[in-house]
TORLUM-220819 format. One record per residue (C-alpha): x, y, z. Coordinates in Angstrom, 3 decimals, padded with zeros to 6 digits. Example, Ala and Ser with C-alpha at 12.3 -4.5 7.8 and 13.67 -1.06 7.14 Angstrom:
% residues 2
+----------+----------+----------+
|       xx |       yy |       zz |
+----------+----------+----------+
|  012.300 | -004.500 |  007.800 |
|  013.670 | -001.060 |  007.140 |
+----------+----------+----------+
***
This chain:
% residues 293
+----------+----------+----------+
|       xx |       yy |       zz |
+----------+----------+----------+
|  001.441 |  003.332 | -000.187 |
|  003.330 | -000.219 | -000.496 |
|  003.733 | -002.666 |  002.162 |
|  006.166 | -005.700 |  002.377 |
|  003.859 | -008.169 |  004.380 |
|  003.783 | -012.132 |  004.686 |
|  000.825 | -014.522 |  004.683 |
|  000.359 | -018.361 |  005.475 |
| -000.053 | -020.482 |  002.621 |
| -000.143 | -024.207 |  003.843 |
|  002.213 | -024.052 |  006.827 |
|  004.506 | -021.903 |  004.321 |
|  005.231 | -017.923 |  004.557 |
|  004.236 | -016.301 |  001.384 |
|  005.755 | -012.817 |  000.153 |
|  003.589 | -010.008 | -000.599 |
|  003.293 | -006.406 | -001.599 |
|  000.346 | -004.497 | -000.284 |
| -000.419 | -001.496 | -002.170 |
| -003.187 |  000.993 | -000.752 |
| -004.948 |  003.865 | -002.415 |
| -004.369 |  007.540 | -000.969 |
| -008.655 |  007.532 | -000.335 |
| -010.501 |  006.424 |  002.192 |
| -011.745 |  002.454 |  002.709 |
| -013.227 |  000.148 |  002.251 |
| -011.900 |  000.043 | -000.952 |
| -012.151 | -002.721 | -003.634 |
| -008.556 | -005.375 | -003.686 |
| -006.804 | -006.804 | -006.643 |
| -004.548 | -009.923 | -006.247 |
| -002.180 | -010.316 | -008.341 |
|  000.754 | -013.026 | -008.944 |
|  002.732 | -013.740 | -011.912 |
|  003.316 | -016.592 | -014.261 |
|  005.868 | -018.868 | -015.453 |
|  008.379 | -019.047 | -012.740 |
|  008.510 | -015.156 | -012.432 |
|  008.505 | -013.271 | -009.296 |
|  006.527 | -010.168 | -008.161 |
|  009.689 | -007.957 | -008.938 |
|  009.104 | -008.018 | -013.009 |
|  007.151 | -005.246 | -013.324 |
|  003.819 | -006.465 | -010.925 |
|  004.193 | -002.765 | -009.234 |
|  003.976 | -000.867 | -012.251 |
|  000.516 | -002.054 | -012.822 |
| -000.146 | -002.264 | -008.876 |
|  000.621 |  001.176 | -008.397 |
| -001.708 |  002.447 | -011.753 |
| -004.532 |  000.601 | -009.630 |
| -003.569 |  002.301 | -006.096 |
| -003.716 |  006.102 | -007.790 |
| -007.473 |  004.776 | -009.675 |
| -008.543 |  004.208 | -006.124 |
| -007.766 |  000.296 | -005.243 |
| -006.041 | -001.714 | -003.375 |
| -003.563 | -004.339 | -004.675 |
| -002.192 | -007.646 | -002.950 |
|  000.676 | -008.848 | -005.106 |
|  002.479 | -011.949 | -004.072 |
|  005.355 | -014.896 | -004.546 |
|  004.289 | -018.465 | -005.236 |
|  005.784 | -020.801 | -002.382 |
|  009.211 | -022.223 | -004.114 |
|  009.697 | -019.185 | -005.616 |
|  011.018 | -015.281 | -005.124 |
|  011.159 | -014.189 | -001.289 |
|  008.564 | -016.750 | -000.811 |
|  009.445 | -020.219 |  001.816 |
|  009.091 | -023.424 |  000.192 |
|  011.819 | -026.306 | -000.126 |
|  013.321 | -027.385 | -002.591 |
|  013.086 | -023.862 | -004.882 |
|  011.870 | -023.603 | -008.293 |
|  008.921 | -025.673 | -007.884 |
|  006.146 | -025.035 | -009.698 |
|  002.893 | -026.925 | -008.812 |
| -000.179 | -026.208 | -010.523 |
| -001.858 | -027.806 | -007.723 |
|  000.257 | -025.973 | -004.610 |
|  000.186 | -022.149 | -006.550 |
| -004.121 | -022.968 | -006.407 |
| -003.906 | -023.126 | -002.705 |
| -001.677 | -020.288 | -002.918 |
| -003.754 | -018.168 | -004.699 |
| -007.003 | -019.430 | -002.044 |
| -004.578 | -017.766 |  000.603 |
| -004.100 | -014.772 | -000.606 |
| -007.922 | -014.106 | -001.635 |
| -008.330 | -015.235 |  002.316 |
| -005.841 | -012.625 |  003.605 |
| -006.628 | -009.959 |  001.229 |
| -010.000 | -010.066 |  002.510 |
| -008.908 | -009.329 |  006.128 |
| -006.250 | -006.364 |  005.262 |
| -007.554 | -003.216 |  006.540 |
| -009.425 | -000.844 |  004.419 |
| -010.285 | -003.377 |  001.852 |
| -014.230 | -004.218 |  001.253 |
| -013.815 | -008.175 |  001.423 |
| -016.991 | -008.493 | -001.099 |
| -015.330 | -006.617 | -003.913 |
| -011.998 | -009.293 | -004.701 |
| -010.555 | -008.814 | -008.597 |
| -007.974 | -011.596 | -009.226 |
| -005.304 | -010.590 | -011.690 |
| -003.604 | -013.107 | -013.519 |
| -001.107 | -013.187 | -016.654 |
|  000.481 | -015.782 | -018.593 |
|  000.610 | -018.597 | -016.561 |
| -001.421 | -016.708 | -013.851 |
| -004.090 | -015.790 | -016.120 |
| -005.028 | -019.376 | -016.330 |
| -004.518 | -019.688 | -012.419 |
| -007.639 | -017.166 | -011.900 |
| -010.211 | -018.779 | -014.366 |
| -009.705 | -021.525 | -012.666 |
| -009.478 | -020.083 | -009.121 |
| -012.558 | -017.539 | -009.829 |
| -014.769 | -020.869 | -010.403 |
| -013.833 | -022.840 | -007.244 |
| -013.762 | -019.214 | -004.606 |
| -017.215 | -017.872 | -004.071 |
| -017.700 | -014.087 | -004.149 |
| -014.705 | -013.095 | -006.409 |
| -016.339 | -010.098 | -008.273 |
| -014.383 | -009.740 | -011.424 |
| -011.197 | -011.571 | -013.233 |
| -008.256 | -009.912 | -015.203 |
| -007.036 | -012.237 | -017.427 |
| -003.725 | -011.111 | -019.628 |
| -002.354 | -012.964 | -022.096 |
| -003.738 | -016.103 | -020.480 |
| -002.700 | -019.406 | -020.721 |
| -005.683 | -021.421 | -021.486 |
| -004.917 | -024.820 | -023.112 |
| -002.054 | -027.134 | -022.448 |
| -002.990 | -028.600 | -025.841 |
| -002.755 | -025.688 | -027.434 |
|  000.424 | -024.921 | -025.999 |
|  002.135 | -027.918 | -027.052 |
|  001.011 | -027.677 | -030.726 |
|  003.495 | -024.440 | -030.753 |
|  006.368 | -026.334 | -030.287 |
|  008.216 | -028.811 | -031.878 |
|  007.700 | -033.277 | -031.659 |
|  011.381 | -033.235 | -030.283 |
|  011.211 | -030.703 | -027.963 |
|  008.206 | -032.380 | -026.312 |
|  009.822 | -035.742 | -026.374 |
|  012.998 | -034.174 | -024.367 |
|  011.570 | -031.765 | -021.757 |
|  008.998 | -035.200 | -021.294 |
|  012.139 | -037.057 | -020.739 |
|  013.828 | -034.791 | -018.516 |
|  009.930 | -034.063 | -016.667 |
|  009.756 | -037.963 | -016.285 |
|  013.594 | -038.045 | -014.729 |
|  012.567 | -034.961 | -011.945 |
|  009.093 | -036.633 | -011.648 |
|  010.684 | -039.855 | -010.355 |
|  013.557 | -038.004 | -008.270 |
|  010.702 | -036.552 | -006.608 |
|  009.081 | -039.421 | -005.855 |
|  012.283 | -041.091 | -004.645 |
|  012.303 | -038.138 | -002.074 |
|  015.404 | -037.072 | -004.179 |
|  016.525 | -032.794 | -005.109 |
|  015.075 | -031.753 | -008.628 |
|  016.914 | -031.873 | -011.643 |
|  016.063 | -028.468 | -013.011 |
|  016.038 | -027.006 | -016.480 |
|  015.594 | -023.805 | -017.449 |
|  012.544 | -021.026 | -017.482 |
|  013.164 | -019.577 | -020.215 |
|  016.487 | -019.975 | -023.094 |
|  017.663 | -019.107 | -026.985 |
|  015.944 | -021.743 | -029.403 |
|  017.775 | -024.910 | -029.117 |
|  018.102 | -024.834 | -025.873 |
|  016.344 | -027.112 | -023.253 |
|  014.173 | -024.747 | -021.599 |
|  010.390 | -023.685 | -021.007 |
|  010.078 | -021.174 | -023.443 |
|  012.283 | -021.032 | -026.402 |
|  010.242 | -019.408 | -029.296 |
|  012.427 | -016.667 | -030.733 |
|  012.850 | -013.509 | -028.593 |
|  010.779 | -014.913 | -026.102 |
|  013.701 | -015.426 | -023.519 |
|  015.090 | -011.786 | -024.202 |
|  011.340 | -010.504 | -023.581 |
|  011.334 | -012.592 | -020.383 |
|  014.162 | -011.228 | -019.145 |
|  014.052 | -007.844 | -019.586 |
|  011.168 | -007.667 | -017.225 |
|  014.020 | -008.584 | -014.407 |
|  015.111 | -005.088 | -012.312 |
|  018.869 | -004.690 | -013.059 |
|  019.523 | -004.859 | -009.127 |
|  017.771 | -008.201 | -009.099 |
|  019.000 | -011.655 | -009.370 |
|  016.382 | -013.957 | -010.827 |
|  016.497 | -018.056 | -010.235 |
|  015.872 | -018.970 | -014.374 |
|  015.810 | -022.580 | -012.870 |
|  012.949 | -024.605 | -012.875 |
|  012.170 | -028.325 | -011.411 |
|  011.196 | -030.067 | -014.802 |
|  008.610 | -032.093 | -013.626 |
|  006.283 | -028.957 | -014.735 |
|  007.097 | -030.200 | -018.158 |
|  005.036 | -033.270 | -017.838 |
|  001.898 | -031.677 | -016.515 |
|  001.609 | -028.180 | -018.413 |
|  000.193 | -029.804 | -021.200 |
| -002.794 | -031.611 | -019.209 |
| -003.491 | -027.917 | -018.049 |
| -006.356 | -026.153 | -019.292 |
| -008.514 | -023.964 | -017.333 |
| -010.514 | -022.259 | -020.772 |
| -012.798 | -024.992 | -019.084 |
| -013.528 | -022.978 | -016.431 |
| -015.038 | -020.319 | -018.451 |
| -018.393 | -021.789 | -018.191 |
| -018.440 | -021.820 | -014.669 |
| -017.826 | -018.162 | -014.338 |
| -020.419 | -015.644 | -013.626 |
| -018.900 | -012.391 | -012.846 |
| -017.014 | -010.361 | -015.269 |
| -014.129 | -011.740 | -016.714 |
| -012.183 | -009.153 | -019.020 |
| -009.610 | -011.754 | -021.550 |
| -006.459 | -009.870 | -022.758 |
| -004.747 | -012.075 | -025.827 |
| -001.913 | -011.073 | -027.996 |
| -002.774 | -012.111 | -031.529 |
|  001.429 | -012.494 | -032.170 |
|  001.706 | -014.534 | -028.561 |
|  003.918 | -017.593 | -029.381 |
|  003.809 | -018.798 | -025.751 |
|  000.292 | -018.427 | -024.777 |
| -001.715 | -018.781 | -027.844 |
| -004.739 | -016.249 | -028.274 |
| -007.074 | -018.624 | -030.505 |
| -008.287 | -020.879 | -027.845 |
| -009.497 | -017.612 | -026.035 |
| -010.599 | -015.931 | -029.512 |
| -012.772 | -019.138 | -030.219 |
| -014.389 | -019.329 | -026.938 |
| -014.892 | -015.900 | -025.476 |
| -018.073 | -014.692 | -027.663 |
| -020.043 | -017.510 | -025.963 |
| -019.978 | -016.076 | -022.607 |
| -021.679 | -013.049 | -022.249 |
| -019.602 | -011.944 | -018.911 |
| -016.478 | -011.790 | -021.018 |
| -014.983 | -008.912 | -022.312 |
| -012.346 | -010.148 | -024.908 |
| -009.754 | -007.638 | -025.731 |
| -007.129 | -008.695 | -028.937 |
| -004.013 | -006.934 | -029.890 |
| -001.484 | -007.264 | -032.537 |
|  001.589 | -007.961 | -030.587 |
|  003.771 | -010.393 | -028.311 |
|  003.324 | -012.091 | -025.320 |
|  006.163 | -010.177 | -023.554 |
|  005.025 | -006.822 | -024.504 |
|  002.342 | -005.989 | -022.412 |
|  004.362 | -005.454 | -019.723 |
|  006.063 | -002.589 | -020.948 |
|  005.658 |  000.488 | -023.260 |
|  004.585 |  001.775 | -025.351 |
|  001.884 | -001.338 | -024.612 |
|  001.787 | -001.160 | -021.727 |
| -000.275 |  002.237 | -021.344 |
| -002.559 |  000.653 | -023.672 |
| -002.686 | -002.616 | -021.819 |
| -003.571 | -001.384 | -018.163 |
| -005.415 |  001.089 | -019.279 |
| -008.232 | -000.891 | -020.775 |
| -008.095 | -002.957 | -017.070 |
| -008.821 | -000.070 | -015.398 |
| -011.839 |  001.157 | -017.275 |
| -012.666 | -002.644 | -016.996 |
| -012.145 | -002.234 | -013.176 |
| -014.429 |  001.628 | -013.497 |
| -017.558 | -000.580 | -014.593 |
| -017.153 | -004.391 | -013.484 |
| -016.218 | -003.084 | -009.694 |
| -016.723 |  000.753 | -009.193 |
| -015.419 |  002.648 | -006.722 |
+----------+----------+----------+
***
């Protein structure tokens, strides 16, 4: 069963999904949110609802700035502000009925799957971590693209940064775009792959407030690895030209709570099939031994 429900998040109303099993509670809770600038719509249910018929719950949500989510001005995304976002959720999803508040998974891709490394070592009690095609190093990130490109989306971060502080709107570019363009993510095919995820009756917001630009590369929660304890199960795309899998390929075999899955495609293509089966299936016999029913 789905639910459109709303939760506080900082004095801000944050939109949610909450999926419950057909069995009865208290039943284990995933929370899930997704990365870059992308909203709960691109294909967060399809995994959702695999968890619901397995036997858990899932809480999928909207950053503030972003989706159906409140938050002023839109398309703002702050590493800092989706942190506290992802502390409400855990909060809330702990308090929905039927769920066992001791038995929390956090769900994370792309962006997102850096988001719950680093969330899983600052909440106590989260008992295991889904990690897909994580982002995990801002260096590593940057050493994908190109000198120029970094020197213009630090230019145009700089410009927003300093519109911000002047109280001013954002000066947005975009999420995602063709190579050449000023944009996020602009390996080839990458855009296409992003947007395909979008539902054909949805509208998505490709804009972004560029300040992001300036900080993504100072982001890198693969140092939160060695503050995790429970299970952690790492999903990296060996062909991934947006998140790179090598930082996580390097550093998983030295934690022993890590289960480090590798496969030989994109970063896009988990989310659909014919990977996707393969994808979401190995979380769920993650979930059938980390967090059993």
């Amino acid at each position: 069963m789905k639910q459109d429900i709303r939760f506080d998040s900082q004095g801000s109303s944050c939109a949610a999904w909450f999926f419950q099993p057909d069995t009865e509670g208290p039943y284990p809770i995933v929370v899930m949110a997704h990365g870059l600038a992308a909203i709960k719509e691109m294909r967060l249910a399809a995994y959702a609802e695999k968890f619901a018929e397995a036997g858990y719950a899932s809480l999928v949500f909207d950053y503030r700035h972003f989706g159906e989510s409140d938050g002023e001005p839109r398309q703002l995304l702050d590493v800092k502000k989706q942190h506290q976002d992802w502390k409400a959720a855990i909060e809330f999803a702990r308090q929905l009925p039927g769920v066992d508040p001791k038995r929390v998974v956090l769900w994370g891709t792309s962006l997102s799957g850096g988001h719950v490394l680093q969330v899983a070592s600052e909440v106590p009690g989260i008992a295991a971590v889904m990690a897909q095609v994580p982002h995990l190093s801002g260096v590593a990130s940057l050493g994908m693209i190109s000198l120029p490109k970094i020197l213009s989306l630090t230019l145009h971060g700089s410009y927003d940064t300093l519109r911000g502080m002047l109280g001013l709107s954002p000066h947005y570019i975009l999420s995602s775009g063709e190579p050449g363009e000023l944009a996020i993510m602009t390996s080839p095919g990458e855009s296409q792959g992003y947007l395909e995820l979008v539902p054909e009756d949805r509208r998505l917001d490709r804009r972004i407030a560029a300040r992001f630009a300036t900080s993504v590369g100072l982001y890198s929660p693969i140092k939160a690895l060695s503050k995790l304890s429970m299970p952690v199960l790492m999903q990296v795309a060996t062909e991934d030209v947006t998140t790179p899998a090598k930082p996580g390929i390097k550093a998983a075999p030295k934690y022993a709570n890590i289960e480090l899955r590798e496969y030989q495609t994109g970063h896009f293509q988990p989310y659909v099939e014919p990977m996707f089966s393969r994808i979401v299936g190995d979380q769920l016999a993650f979930l059938s031994t980390a967090v059993p029913l």
